[in-house]
N, C-alpha and C positions, 0 to 999 in steps of 0.2 A: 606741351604740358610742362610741369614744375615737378622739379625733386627734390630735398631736401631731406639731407643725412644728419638722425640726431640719436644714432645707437653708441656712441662713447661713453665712457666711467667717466672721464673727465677727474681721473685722478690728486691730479693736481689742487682740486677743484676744494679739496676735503677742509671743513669738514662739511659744506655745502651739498659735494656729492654726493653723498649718505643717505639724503634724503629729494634732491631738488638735479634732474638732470641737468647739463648745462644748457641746453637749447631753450630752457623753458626757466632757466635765472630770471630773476624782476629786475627790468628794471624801465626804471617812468611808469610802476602800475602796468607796465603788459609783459609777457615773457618775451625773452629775446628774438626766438624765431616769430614773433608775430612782426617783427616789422619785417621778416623776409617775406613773411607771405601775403605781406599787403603791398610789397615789390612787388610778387608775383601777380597780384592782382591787378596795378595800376597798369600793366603791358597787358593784362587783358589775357591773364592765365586763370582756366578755373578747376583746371583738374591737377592735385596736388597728392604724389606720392611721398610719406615720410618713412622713412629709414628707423624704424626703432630698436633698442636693444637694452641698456640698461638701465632699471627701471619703466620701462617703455608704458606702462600702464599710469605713471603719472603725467607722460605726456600725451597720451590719450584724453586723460582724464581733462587737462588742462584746455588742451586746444580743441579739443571735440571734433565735431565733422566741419571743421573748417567755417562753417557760414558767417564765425562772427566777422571773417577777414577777407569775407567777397571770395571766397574759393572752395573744392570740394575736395575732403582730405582720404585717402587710401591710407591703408599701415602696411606695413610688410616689414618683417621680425625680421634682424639677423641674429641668427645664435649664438655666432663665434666673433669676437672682436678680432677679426685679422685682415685690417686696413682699407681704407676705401674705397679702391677695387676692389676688394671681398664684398663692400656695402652694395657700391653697383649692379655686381655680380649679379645678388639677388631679385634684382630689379628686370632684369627682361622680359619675364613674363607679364610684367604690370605698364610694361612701356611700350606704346604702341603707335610714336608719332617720333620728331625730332623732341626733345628736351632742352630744358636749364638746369643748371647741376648746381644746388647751393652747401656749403656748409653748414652745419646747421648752429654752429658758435661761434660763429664772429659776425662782427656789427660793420656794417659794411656802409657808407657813404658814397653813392653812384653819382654819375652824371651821365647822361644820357644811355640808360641801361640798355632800352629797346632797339638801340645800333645795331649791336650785337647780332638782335634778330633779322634784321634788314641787311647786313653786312653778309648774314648765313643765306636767306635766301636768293639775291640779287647772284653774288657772286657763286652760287651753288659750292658753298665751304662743305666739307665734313664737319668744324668744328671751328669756335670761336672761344676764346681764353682772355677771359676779364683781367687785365694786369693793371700796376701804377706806376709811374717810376718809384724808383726807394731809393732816399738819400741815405738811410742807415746801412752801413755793411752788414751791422750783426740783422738788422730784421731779413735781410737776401737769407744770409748763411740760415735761418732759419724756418725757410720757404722755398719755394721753386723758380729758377730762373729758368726765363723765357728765351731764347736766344731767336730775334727775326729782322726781316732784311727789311729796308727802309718803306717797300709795300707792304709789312704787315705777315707777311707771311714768314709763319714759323716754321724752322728745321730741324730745332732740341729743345728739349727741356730737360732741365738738371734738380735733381732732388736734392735741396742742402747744399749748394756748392760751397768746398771749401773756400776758393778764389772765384768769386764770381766775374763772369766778364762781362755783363752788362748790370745796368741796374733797374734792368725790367722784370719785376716780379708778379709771378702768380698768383692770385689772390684769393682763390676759392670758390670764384664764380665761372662756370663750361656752360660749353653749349654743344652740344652733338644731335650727329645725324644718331640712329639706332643702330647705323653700323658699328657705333661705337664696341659695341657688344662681343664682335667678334674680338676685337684685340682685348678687352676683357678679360674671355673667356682662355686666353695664350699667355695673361701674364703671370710670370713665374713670381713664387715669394723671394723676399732680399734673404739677403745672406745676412744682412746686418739686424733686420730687425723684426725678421721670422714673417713678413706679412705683405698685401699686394699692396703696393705702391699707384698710386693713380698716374703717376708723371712716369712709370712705364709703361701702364697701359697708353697715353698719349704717344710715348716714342714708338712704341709698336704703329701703333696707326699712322706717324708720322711715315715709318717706315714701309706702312703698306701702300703709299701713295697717296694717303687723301692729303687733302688741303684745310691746312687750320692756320688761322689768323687771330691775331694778338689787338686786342681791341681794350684802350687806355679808357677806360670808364671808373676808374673806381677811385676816388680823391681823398679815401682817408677807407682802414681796414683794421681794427682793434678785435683780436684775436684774445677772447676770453678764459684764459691759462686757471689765472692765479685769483683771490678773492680783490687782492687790492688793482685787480683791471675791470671787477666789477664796478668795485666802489670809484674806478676813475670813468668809466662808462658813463657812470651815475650824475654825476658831478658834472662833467661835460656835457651831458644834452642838458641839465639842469641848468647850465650858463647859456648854453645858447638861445634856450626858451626866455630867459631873461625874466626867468624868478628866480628871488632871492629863496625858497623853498618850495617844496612840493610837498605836503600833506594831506591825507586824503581825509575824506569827513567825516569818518567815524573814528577817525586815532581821538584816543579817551587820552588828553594830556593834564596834569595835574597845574597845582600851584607853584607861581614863580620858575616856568618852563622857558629855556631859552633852548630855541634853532633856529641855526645860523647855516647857511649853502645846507640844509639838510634833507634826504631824501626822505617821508613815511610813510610807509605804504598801509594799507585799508587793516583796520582791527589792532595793529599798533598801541601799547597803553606805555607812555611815559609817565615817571612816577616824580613826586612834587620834586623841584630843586634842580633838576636834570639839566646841564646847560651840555649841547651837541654841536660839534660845529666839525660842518663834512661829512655829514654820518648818513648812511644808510641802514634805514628799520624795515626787516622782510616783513610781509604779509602777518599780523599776529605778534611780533616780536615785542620784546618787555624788557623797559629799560630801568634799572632800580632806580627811586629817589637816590636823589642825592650826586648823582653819578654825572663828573665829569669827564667828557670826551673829546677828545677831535680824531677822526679820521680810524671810525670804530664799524664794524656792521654788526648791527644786532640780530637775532634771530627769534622763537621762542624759548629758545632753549641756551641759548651761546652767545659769547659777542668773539669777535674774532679783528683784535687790532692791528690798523694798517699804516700807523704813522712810521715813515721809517726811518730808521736808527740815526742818530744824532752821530 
């Protein structure tokens, strides 16, 4: 079965998160987590438990009971934002097979996902850890290193390495037996940032003896922080579809409108004179006449630019 954790504030995120969880961002016309749960779908997942918290009733609202994405969706509420093992946590009673464990904000680009699964069965793992190499140091120091011997099999994992020593990174895709549960249930909160760590609950398990293997599937991982990794989100799958824009049919666009690489989503009204170039327009969003931009997102209410600084 599939999991996916989508109870964060996504702070960062503002002023977007105010109204729009991150899981459930536009973009290409579907919310984010809709292309993980049409992952899930494609390895032939149909029972899907989501992790809600803040705002949770817009992502209800949004994704509904899963059918439009081939899968059947469960909620389970966390109350308290304290950390991803605290989201797990919640999940035992609703998990009643091996699992996949997805983030539910970041845009993930696999390659042969269902390994994973095959690698977990065959070799009777406890757990499988979707990683990539990482040329960037700061992306490491920012994520979890993997530390495993040339079969694959893992012996640490490091939260944030200050010096990492390899450059195999975590990436936000697991897979676990339901044993996972008990180390879960044992790990203590940091000292650093008051909340349970999911990369201790792994070294615990590492430490109880199971066997967990490091599985290179994942060829590109954009973790959606900030608005302008929306707007590069946006922009990137827009080139590789190899339109020059994306406009949906009902944006009401005026006289002498120019868009250029620009994304608009459904209900959209640009106003006469508007030349856009790079721009992403949310659901509804309203661009004055007259209004020149590059590398702007609109909303109904907001534009929030992301050109940066000369």
């Amino acid at each position: 079965m599939g999991v996916i954790l989508a109870a964060g504030k996504g702070t960062r995120m503002r002023p977007f998160s105010e109204h729009w969880p991150k899981p459930i961002l536009p973009v290409l016309n579907k919310p984010l987590m809709a292309f993980q749960l049409e992952m899930m779908a494609g390895m032939g997942i149909r029972d899907v438990v989501v992790v809600i918290g803040h705002l949770g009733h817009e992502v209800v609202r949004v994704l509904g009971d899963g059918s439009d994405y081939g899968v059947a969706i469960n909620y389970v509420e966390q109350e308290e934002m304290l950390g991803i093992a605290h989201a797990v946590s919640r999940l035992e009673a609703h998990v009643d097979r091996s699992f996949f464990l997805f983030l539910g904000d970041i845009f993930f680009v696999t390659e042969n996902l269902a390994d994973m699964k095959t690698r977990f069965v065959e070799a009777e793992l406890g757990g499988v850890l979707a990683c990539k190499r990482e040329p960037d140091l700061e992306a490491m120091k920012r994520n979890f290193a993997v530390i495993a011997g040339d079969d694959g099999v893992v012996s640490r994992v490091v939260e944030k390495p200050r010096h990492p020593r390899t450059d195999l990174k975590g990436c936000g895709i697991y897979l676990f037996d339901q044993s996972f549960f008990d180390a879960v249930r044992r790990t203590p909160r940091t000292a650093l940032r008051n909340e349970y760590e999911i990369t201790d609950s792994i070294q615990i398990f590492l430490d109880d003896g199971y066997k967990v293997e490091a599985a290179e599937v994942v060829k590109a991982d954009m973790n959606v922080s900030y608005p302008s990794d929306l707007l590069e989100l946006n922009l990137l799958l827009l080139q590789q579809s190899g339109q020059g824009e994306l406009i949906a049919p009902d944006v009401a666009r005026g006289k002498d409108v120019s868009l250029v690489r620009t994304v608009a989503m459904a209900g959209a009204k640009i106003g006469d004179g508007a030349q856009l170039e790079e721009c992403l327009l949310f659901p509804g969003a309203k661009v004055p006449a007259g209004r020149i931009r590059r590398r702007s997102i609109f909303t109904a209410d907001s534009e929030i630019r992301c050109e940066p600084e000369a």
